[in-house]
PyMOL Python script that loads the backbone (N, CA, C, O; Angstrom):
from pymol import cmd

cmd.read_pdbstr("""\
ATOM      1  N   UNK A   1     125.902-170.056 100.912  1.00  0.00           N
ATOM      2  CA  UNK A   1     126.789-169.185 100.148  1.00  0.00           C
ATOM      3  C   UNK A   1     126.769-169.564  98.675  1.00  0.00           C
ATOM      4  O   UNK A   1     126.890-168.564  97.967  1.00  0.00           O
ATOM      5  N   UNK A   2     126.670-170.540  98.094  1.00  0.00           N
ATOM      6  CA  UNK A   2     126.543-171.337  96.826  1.00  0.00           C
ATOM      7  C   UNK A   2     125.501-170.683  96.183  1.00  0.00           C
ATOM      8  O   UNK A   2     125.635-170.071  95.124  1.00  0.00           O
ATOM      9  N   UNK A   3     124.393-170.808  96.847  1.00  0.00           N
ATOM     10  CA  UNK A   3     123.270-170.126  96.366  1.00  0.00           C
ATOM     11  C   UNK A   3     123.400-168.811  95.520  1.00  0.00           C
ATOM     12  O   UNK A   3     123.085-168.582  94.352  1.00  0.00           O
ATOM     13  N   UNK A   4     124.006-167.963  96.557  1.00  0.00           N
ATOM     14  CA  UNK A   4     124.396-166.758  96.175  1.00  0.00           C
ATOM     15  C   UNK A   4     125.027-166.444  95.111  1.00  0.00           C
ATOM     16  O   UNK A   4     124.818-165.483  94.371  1.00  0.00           O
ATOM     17  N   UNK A   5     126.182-167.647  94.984  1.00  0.00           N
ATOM     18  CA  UNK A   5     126.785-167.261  93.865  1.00  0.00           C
ATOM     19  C   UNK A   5     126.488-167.530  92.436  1.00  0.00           C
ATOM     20  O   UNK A   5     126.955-167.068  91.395  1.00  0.00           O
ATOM     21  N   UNK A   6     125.099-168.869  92.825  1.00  0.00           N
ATOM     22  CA  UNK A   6     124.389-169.054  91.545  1.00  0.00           C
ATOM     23  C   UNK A   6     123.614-168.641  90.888  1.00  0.00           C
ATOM     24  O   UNK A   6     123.164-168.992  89.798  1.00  0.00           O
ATOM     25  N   UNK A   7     123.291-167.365  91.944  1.00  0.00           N
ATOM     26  CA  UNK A   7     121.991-166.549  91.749  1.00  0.00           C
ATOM     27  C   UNK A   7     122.701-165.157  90.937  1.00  0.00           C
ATOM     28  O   UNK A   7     122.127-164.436  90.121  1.00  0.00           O
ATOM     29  N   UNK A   8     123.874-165.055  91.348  1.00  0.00           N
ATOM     30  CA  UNK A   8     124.043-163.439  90.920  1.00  0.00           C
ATOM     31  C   UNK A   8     124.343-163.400  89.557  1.00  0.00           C
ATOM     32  O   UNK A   8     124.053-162.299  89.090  1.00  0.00           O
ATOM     33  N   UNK A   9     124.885-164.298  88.608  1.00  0.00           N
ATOM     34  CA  UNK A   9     124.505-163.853  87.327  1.00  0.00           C
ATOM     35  C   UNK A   9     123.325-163.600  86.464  1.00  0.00           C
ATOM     36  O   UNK A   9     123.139-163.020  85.394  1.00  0.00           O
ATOM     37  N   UNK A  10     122.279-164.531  87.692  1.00  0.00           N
ATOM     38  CA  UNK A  10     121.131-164.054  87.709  1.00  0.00           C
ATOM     39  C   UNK A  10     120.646-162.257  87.637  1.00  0.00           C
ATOM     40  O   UNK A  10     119.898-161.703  86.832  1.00  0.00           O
ATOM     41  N   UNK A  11     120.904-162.061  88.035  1.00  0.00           N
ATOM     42  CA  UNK A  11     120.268-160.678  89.085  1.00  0.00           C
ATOM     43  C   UNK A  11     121.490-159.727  88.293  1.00  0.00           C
ATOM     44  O   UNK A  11     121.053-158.589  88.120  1.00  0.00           O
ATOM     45  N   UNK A  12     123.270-159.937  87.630  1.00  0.00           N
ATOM     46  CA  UNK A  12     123.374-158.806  86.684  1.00  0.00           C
ATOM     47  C   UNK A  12     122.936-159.313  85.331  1.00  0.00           C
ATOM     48  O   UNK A  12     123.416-158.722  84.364  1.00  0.00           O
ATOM     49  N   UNK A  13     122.166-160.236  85.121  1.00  0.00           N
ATOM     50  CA  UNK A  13     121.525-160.230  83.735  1.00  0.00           C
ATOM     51  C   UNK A  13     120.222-159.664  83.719  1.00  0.00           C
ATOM     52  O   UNK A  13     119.583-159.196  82.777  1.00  0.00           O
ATOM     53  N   UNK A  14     119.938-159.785  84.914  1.00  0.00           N
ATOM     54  CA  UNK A  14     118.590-158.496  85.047  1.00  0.00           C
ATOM     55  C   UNK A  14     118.613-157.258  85.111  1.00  0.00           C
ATOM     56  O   UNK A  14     117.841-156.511  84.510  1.00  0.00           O
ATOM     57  N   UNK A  15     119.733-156.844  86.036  1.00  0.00           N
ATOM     58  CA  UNK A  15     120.323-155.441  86.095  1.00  0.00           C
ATOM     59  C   UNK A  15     120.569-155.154  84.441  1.00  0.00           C
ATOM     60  O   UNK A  15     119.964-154.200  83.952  1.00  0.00           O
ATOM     61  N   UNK A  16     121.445-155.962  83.588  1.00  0.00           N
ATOM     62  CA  UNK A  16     121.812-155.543  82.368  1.00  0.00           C
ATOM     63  C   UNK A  16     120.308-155.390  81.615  1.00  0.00           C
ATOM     64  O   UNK A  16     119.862-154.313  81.220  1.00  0.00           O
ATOM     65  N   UNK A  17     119.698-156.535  81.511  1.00  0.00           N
ATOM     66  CA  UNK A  17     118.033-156.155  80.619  1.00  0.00           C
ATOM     67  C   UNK A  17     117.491-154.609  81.291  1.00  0.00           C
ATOM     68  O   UNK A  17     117.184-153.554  80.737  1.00  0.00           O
ATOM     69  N   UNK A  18     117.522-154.917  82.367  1.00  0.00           N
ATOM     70  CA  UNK A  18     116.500-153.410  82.891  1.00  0.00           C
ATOM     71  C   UNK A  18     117.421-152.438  82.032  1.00  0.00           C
ATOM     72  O   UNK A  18     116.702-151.828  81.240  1.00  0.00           O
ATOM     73  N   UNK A  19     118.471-152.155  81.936  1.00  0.00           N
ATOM     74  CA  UNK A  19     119.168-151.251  82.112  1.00  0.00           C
ATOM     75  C   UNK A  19     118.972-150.868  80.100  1.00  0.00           C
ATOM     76  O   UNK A  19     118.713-149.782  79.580  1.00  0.00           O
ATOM     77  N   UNK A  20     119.235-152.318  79.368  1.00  0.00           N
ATOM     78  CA  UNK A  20     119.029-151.781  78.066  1.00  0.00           C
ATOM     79  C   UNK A  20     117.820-151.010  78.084  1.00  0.00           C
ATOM     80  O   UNK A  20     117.766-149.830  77.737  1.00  0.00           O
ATOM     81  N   UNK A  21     116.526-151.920  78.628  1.00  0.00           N
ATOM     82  CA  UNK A  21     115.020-151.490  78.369  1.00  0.00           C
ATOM     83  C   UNK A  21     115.213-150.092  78.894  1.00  0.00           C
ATOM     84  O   UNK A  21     114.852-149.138  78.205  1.00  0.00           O
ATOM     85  N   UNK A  22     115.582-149.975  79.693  1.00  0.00           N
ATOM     86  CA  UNK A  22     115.177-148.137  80.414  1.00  0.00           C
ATOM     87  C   UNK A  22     116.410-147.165  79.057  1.00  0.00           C
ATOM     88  O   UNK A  22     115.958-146.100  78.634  1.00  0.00           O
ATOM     89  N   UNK A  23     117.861-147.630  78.504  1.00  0.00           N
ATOM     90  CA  UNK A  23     118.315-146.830  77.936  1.00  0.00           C
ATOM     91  C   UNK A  23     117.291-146.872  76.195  1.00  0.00           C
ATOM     92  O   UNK A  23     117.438-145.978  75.361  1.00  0.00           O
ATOM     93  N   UNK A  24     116.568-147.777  76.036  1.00  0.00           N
ATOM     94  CA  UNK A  24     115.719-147.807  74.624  1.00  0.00           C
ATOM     95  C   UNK A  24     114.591-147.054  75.008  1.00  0.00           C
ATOM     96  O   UNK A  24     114.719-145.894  74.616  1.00  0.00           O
ATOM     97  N   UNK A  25     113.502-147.254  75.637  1.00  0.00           N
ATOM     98  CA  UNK A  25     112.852-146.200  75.965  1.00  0.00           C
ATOM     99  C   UNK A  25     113.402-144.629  76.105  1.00  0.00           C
ATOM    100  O   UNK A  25     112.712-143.807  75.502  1.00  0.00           O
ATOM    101  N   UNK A  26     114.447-144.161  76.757  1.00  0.00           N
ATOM    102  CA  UNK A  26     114.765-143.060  76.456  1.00  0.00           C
ATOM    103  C   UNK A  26     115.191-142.408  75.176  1.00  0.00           C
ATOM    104  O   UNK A  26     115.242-141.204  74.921  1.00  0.00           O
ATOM    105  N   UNK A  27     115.577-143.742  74.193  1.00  0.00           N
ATOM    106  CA  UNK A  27     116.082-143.356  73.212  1.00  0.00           C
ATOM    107  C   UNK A  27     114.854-142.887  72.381  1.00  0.00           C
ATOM    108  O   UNK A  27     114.632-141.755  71.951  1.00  0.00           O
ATOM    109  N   UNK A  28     113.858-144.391  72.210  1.00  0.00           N
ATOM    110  CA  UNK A  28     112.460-143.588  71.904  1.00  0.00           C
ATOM    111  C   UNK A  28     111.835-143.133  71.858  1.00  0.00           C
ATOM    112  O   UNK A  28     110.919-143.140  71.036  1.00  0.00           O
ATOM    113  N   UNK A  29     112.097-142.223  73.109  1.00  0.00           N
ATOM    114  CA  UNK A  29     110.958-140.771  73.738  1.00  0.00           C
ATOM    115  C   UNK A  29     111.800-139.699  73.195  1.00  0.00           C
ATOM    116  O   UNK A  29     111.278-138.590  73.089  1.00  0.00           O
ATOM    117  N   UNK A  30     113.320-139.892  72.747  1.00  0.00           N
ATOM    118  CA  UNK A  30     114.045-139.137  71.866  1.00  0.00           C
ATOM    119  C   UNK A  30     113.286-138.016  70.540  1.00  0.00           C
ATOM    120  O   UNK A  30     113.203-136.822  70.254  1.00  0.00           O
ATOM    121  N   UNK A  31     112.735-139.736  69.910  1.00  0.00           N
ATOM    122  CA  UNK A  31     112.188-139.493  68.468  1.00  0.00           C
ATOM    123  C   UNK A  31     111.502-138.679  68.161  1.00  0.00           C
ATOM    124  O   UNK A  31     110.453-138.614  68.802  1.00  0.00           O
ATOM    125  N   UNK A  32     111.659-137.956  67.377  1.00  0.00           N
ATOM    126  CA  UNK A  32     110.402-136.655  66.923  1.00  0.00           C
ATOM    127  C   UNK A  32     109.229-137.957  66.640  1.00  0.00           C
ATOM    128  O   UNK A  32     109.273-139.117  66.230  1.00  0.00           O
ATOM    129  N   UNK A  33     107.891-136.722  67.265  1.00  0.00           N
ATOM    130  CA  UNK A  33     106.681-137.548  67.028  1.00  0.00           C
ATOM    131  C   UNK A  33     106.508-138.539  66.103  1.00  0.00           C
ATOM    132  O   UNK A  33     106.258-139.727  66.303  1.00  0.00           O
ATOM    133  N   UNK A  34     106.688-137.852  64.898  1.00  0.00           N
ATOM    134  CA  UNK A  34     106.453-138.514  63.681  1.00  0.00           C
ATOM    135  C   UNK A  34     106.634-140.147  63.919  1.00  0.00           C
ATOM    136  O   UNK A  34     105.770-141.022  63.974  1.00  0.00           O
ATOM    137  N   UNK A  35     107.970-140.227  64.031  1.00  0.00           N
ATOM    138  CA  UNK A  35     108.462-141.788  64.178  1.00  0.00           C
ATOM    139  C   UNK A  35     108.159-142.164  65.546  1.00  0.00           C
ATOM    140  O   UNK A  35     107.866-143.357  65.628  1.00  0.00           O
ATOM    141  N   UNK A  36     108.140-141.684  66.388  1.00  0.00           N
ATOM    142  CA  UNK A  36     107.944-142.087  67.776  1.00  0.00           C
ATOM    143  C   UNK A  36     106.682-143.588  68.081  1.00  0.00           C
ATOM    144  O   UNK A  36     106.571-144.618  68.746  1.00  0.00           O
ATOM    145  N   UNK A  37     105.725-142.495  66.728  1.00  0.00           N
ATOM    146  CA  UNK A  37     104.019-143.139  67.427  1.00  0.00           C
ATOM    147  C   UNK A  37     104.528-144.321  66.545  1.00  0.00           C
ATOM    148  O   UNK A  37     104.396-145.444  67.031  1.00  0.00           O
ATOM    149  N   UNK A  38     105.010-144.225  65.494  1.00  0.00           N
ATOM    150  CA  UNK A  38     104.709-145.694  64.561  1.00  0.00           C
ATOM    151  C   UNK A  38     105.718-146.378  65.445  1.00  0.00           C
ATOM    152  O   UNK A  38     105.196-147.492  65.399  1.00  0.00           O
ATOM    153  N   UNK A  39     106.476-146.500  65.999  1.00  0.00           N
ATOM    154  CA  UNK A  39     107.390-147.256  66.969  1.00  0.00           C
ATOM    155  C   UNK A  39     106.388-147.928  68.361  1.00  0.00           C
ATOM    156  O   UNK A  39     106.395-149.071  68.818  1.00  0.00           O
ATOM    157  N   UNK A  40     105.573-146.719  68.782  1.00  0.00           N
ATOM    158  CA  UNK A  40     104.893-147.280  69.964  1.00  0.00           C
ATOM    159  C   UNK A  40     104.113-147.784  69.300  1.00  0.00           C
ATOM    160  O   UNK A  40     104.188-148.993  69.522  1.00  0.00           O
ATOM    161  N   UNK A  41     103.290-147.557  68.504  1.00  0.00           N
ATOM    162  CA  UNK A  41     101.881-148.531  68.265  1.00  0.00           C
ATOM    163  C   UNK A  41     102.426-149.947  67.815  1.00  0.00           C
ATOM    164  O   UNK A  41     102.113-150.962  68.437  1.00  0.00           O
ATOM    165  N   UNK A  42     103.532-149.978  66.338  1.00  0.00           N
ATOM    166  CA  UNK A  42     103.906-151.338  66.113  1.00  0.00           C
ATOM    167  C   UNK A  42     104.306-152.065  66.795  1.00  0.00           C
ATOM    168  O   UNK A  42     103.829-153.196  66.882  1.00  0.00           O
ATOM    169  N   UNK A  43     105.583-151.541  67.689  1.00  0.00           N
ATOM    170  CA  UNK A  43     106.243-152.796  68.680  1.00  0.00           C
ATOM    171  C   UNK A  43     106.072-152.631  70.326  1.00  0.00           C
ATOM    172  O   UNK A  43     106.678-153.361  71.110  1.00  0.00           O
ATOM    173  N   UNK A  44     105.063-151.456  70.792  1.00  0.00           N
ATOM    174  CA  UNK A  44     105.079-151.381  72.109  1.00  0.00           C
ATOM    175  C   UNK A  44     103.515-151.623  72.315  1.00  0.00           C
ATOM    176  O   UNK A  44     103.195-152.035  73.430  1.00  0.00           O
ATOM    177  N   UNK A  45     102.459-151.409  71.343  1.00  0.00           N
ATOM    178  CA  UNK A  45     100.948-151.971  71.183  1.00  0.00           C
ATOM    179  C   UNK A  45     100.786-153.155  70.574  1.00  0.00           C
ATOM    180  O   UNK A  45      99.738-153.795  70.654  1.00  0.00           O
ATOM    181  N   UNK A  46     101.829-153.540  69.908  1.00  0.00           N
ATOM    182  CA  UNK A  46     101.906-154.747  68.935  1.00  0.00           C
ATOM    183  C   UNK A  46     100.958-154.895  67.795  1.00  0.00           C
ATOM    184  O   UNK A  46     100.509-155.952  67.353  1.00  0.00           O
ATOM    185  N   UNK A  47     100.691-153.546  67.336  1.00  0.00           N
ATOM    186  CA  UNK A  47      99.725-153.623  65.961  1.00  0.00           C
ATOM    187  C   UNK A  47     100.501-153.617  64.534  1.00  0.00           C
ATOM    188  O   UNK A  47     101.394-152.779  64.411  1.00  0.00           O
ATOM    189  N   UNK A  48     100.225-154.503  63.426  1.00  0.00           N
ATOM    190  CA  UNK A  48     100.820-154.950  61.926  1.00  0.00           C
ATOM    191  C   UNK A  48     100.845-153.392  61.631  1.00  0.00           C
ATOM    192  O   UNK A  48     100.126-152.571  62.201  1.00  0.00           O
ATOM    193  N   UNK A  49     101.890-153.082  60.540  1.00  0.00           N
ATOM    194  CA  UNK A  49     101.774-152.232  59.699  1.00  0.00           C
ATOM    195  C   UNK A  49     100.236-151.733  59.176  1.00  0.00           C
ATOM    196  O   UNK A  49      99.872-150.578  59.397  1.00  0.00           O
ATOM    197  N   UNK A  50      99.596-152.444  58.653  1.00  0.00           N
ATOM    198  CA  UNK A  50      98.624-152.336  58.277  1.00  0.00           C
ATOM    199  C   UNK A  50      97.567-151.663  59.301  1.00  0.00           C
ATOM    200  O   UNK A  50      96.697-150.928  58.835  1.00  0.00           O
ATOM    201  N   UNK A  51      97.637-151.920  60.772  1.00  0.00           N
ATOM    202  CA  UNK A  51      96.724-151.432  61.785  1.00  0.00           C
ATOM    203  C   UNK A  51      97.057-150.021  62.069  1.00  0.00           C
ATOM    204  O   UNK A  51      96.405-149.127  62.608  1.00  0.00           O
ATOM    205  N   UNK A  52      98.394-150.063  61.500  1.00  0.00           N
ATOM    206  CA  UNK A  52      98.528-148.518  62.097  1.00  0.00           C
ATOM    207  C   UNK A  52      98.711-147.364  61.074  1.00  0.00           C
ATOM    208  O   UNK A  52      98.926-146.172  61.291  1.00  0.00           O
ATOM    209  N   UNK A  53      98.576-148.005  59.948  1.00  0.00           N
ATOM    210  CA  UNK A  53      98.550-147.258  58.871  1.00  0.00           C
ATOM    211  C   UNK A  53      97.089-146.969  58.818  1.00  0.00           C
ATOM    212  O   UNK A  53      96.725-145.865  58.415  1.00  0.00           O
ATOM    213  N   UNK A  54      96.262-147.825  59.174  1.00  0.00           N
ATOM    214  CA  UNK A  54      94.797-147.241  59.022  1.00  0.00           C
ATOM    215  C   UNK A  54      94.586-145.820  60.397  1.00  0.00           C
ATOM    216  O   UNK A  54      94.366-144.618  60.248  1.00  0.00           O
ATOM    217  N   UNK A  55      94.775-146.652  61.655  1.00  0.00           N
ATOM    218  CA  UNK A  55      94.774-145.767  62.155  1.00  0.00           C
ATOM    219  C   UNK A  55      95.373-144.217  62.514  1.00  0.00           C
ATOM    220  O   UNK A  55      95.010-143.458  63.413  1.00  0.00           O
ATOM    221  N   UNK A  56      96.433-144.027  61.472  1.00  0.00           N
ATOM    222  CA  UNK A  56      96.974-143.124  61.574  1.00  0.00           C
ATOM    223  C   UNK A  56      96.332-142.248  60.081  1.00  0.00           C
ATOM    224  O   UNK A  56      96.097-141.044  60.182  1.00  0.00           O
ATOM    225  N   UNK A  57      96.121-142.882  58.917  1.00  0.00           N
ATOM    226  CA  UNK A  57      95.416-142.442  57.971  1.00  0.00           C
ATOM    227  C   UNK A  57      96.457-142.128  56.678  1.00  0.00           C
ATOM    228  O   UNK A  57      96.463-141.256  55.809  1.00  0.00           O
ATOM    229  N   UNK A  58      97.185-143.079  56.932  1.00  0.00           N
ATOM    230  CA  UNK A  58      98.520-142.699  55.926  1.00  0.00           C
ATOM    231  C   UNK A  58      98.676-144.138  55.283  1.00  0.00           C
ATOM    232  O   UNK A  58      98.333-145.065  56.017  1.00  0.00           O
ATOM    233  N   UNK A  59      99.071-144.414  54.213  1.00  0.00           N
ATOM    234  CA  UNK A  59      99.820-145.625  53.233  1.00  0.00           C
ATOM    235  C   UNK A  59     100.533-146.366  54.375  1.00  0.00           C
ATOM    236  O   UNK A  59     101.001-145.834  55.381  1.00  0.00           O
ATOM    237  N   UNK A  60     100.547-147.996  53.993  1.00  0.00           N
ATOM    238  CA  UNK A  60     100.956-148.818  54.460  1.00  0.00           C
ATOM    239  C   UNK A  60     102.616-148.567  54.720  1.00  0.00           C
ATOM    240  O   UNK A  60     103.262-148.623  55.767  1.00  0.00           O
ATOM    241  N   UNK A  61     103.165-148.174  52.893  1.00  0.00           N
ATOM    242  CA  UNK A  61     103.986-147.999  52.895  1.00  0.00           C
ATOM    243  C   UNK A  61     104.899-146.669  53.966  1.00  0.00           C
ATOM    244  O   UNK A  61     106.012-146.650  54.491  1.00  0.00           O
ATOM    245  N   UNK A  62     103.979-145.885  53.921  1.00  0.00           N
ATOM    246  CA  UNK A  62     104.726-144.588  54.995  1.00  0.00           C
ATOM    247  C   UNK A  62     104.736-145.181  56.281  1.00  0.00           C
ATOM    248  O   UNK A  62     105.501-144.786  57.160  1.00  0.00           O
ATOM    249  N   UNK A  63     104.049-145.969  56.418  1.00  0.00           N
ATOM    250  CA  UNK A  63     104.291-146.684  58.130  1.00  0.00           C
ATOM    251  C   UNK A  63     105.818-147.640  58.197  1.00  0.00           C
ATOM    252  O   UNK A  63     106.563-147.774  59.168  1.00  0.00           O
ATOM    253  N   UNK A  64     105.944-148.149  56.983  1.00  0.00           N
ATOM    254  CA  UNK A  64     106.772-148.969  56.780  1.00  0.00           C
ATOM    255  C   UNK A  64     108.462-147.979  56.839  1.00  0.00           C
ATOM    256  O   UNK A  64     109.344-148.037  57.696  1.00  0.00           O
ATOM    257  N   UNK A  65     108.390-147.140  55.574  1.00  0.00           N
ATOM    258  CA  UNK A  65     109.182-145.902  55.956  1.00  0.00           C
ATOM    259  C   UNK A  65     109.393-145.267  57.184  1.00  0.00           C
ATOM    260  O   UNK A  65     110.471-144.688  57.322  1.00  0.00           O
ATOM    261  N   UNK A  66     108.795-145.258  57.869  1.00  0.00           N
ATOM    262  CA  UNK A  66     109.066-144.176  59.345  1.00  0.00           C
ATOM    263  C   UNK A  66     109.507-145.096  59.943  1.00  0.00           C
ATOM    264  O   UNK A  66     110.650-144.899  60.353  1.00  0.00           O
ATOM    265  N   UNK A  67     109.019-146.181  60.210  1.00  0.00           N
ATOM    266  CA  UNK A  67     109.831-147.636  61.085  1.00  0.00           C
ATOM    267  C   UNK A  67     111.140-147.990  61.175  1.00  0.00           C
ATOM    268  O   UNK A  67     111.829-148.358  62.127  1.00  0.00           O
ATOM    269  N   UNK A  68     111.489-147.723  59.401  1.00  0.00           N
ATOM    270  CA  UNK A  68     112.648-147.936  59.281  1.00  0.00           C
ATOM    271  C   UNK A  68     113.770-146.938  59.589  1.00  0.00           C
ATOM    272  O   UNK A  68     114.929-147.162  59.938  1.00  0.00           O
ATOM    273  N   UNK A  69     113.026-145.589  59.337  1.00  0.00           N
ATOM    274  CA  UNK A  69     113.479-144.411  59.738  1.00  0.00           C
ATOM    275  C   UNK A  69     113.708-144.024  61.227  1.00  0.00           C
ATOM    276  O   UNK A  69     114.622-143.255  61.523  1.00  0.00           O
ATOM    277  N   UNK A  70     112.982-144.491  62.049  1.00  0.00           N
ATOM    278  CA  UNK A  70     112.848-144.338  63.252  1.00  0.00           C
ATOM    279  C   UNK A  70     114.089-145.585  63.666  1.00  0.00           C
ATOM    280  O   UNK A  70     114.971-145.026  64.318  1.00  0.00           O
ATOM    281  N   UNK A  71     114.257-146.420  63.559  1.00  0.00           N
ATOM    282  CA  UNK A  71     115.240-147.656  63.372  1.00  0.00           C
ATOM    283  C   UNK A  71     116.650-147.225  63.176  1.00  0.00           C
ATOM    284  O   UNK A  71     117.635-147.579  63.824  1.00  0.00           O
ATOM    285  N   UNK A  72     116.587-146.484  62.277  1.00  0.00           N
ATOM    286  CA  UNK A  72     118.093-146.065  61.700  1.00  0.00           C
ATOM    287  C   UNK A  72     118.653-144.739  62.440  1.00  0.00           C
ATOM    288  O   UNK A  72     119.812-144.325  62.450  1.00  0.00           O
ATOM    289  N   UNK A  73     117.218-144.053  63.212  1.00  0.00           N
ATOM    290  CA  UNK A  73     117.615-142.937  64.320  1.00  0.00           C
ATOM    291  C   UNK A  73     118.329-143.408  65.740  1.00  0.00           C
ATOM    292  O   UNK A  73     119.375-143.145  66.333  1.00  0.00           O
ATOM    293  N   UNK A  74     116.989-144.386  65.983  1.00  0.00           N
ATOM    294  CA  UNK A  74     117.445-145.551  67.204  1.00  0.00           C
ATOM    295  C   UNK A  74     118.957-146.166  67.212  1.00  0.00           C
ATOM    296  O   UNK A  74     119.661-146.148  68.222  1.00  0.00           O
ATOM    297  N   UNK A  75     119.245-146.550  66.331  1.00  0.00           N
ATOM    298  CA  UNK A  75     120.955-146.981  66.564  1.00  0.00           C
ATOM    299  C   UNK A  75     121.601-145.898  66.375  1.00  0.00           C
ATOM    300  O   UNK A  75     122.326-145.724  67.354  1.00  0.00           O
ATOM    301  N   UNK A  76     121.714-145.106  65.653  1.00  0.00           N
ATOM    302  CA  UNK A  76     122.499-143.602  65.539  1.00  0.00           C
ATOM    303  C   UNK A  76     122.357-143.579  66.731  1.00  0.00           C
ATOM    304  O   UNK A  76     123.216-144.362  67.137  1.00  0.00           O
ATOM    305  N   UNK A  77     121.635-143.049  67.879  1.00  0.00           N
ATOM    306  CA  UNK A  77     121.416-142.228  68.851  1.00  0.00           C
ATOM    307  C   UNK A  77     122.011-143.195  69.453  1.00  0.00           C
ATOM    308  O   UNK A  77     123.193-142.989  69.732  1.00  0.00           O
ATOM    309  N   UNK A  78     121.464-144.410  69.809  1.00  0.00           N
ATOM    310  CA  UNK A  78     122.212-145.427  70.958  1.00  0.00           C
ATOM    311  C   UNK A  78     123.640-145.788  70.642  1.00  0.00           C
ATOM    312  O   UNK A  78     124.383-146.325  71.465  1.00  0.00           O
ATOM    313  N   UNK A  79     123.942-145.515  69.584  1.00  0.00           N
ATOM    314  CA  UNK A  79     125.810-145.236  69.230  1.00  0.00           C
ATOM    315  C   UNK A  79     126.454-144.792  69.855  1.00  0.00           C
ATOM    316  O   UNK A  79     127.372-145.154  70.591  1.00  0.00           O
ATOM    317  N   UNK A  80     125.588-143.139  69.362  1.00  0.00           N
ATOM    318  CA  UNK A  80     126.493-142.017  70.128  1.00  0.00           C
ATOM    319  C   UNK A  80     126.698-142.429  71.480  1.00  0.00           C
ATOM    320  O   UNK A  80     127.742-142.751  72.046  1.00  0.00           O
ATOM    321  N   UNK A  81     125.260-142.350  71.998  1.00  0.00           N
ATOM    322  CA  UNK A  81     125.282-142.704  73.445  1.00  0.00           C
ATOM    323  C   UNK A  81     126.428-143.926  74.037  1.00  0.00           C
ATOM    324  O   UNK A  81     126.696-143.763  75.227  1.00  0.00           O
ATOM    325  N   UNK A  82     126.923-144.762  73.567  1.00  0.00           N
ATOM    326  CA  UNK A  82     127.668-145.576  73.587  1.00  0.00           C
ATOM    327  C   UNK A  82     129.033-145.140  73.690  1.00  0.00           C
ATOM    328  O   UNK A  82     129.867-145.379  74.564  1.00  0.00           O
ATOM    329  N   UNK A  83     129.147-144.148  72.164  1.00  0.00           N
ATOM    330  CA  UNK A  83     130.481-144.046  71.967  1.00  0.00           C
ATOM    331  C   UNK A  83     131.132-142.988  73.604  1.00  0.00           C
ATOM    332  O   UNK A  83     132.043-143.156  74.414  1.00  0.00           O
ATOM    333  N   UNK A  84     129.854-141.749  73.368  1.00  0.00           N
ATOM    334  CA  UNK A  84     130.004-140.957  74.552  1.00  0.00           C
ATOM    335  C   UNK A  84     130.543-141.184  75.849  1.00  0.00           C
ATOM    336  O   UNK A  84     131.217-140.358  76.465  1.00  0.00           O
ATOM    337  N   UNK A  85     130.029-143.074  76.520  1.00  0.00           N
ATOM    338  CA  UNK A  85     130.097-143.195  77.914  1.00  0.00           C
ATOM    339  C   UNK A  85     131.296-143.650  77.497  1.00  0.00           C
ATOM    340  O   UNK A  85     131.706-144.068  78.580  1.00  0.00           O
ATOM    341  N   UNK A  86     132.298-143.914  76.611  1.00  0.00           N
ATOM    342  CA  UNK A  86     133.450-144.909  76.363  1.00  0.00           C
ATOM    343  C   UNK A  86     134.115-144.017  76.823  1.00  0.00           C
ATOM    344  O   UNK A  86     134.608-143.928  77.948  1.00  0.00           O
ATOM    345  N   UNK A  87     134.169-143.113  75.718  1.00  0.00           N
ATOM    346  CA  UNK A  87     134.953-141.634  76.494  1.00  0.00           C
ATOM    347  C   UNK A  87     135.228-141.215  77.214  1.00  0.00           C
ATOM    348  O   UNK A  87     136.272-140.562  77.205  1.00  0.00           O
ATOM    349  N   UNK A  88     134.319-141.354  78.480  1.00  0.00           N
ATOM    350  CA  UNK A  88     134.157-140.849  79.673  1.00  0.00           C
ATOM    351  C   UNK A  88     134.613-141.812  80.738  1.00  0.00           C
ATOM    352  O   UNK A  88     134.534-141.502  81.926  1.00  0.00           O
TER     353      UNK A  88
END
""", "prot")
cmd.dss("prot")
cmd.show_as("cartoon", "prot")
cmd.util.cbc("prot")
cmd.orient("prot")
């Protein structure tokens, strides 16, 4: 029985990670394209600014811009979403 009980903060700190990871992904499939891709390639391909500015064919700096832009959508949205379930 000990076991059990040493294990389960185990298992809702996993429940809680899964649960952010699956509500951030939705938030990111949110994003209009634009910001979407520079989000997946930088932190879900793990390529520098620089890799994805080439590959996309745009200034370092506009990669840098949309990141941040896409960033400042990402908490807006996961706010609301926040404030919403409080409500409820």
């Amino acid at each position: 029985m000990e076991d059990t009980a040493a294990e389960s903060p185990d298992i809702v700190g996993q429940i809680d990670a899964s649960e952010l990871r699956r509500r951030a992904q939705e938030a990111v499939a949110r994003l209009p394209d634009l910001y979407r891709e520079v989000i997946v390639l930088r932190y879900y391909q793990g390529l520098k600014h620089r890799e994805v500015a080439e590959l996309l064919g745009v200034p370092i700096g506009t990669v840098q811009f949309r990141c941040h832009t896409a960033f400042d959508k990402l908490r807006a949205d996961l706010k609301k979403e926040i404030e919403d379930r409080e409500v409820d």
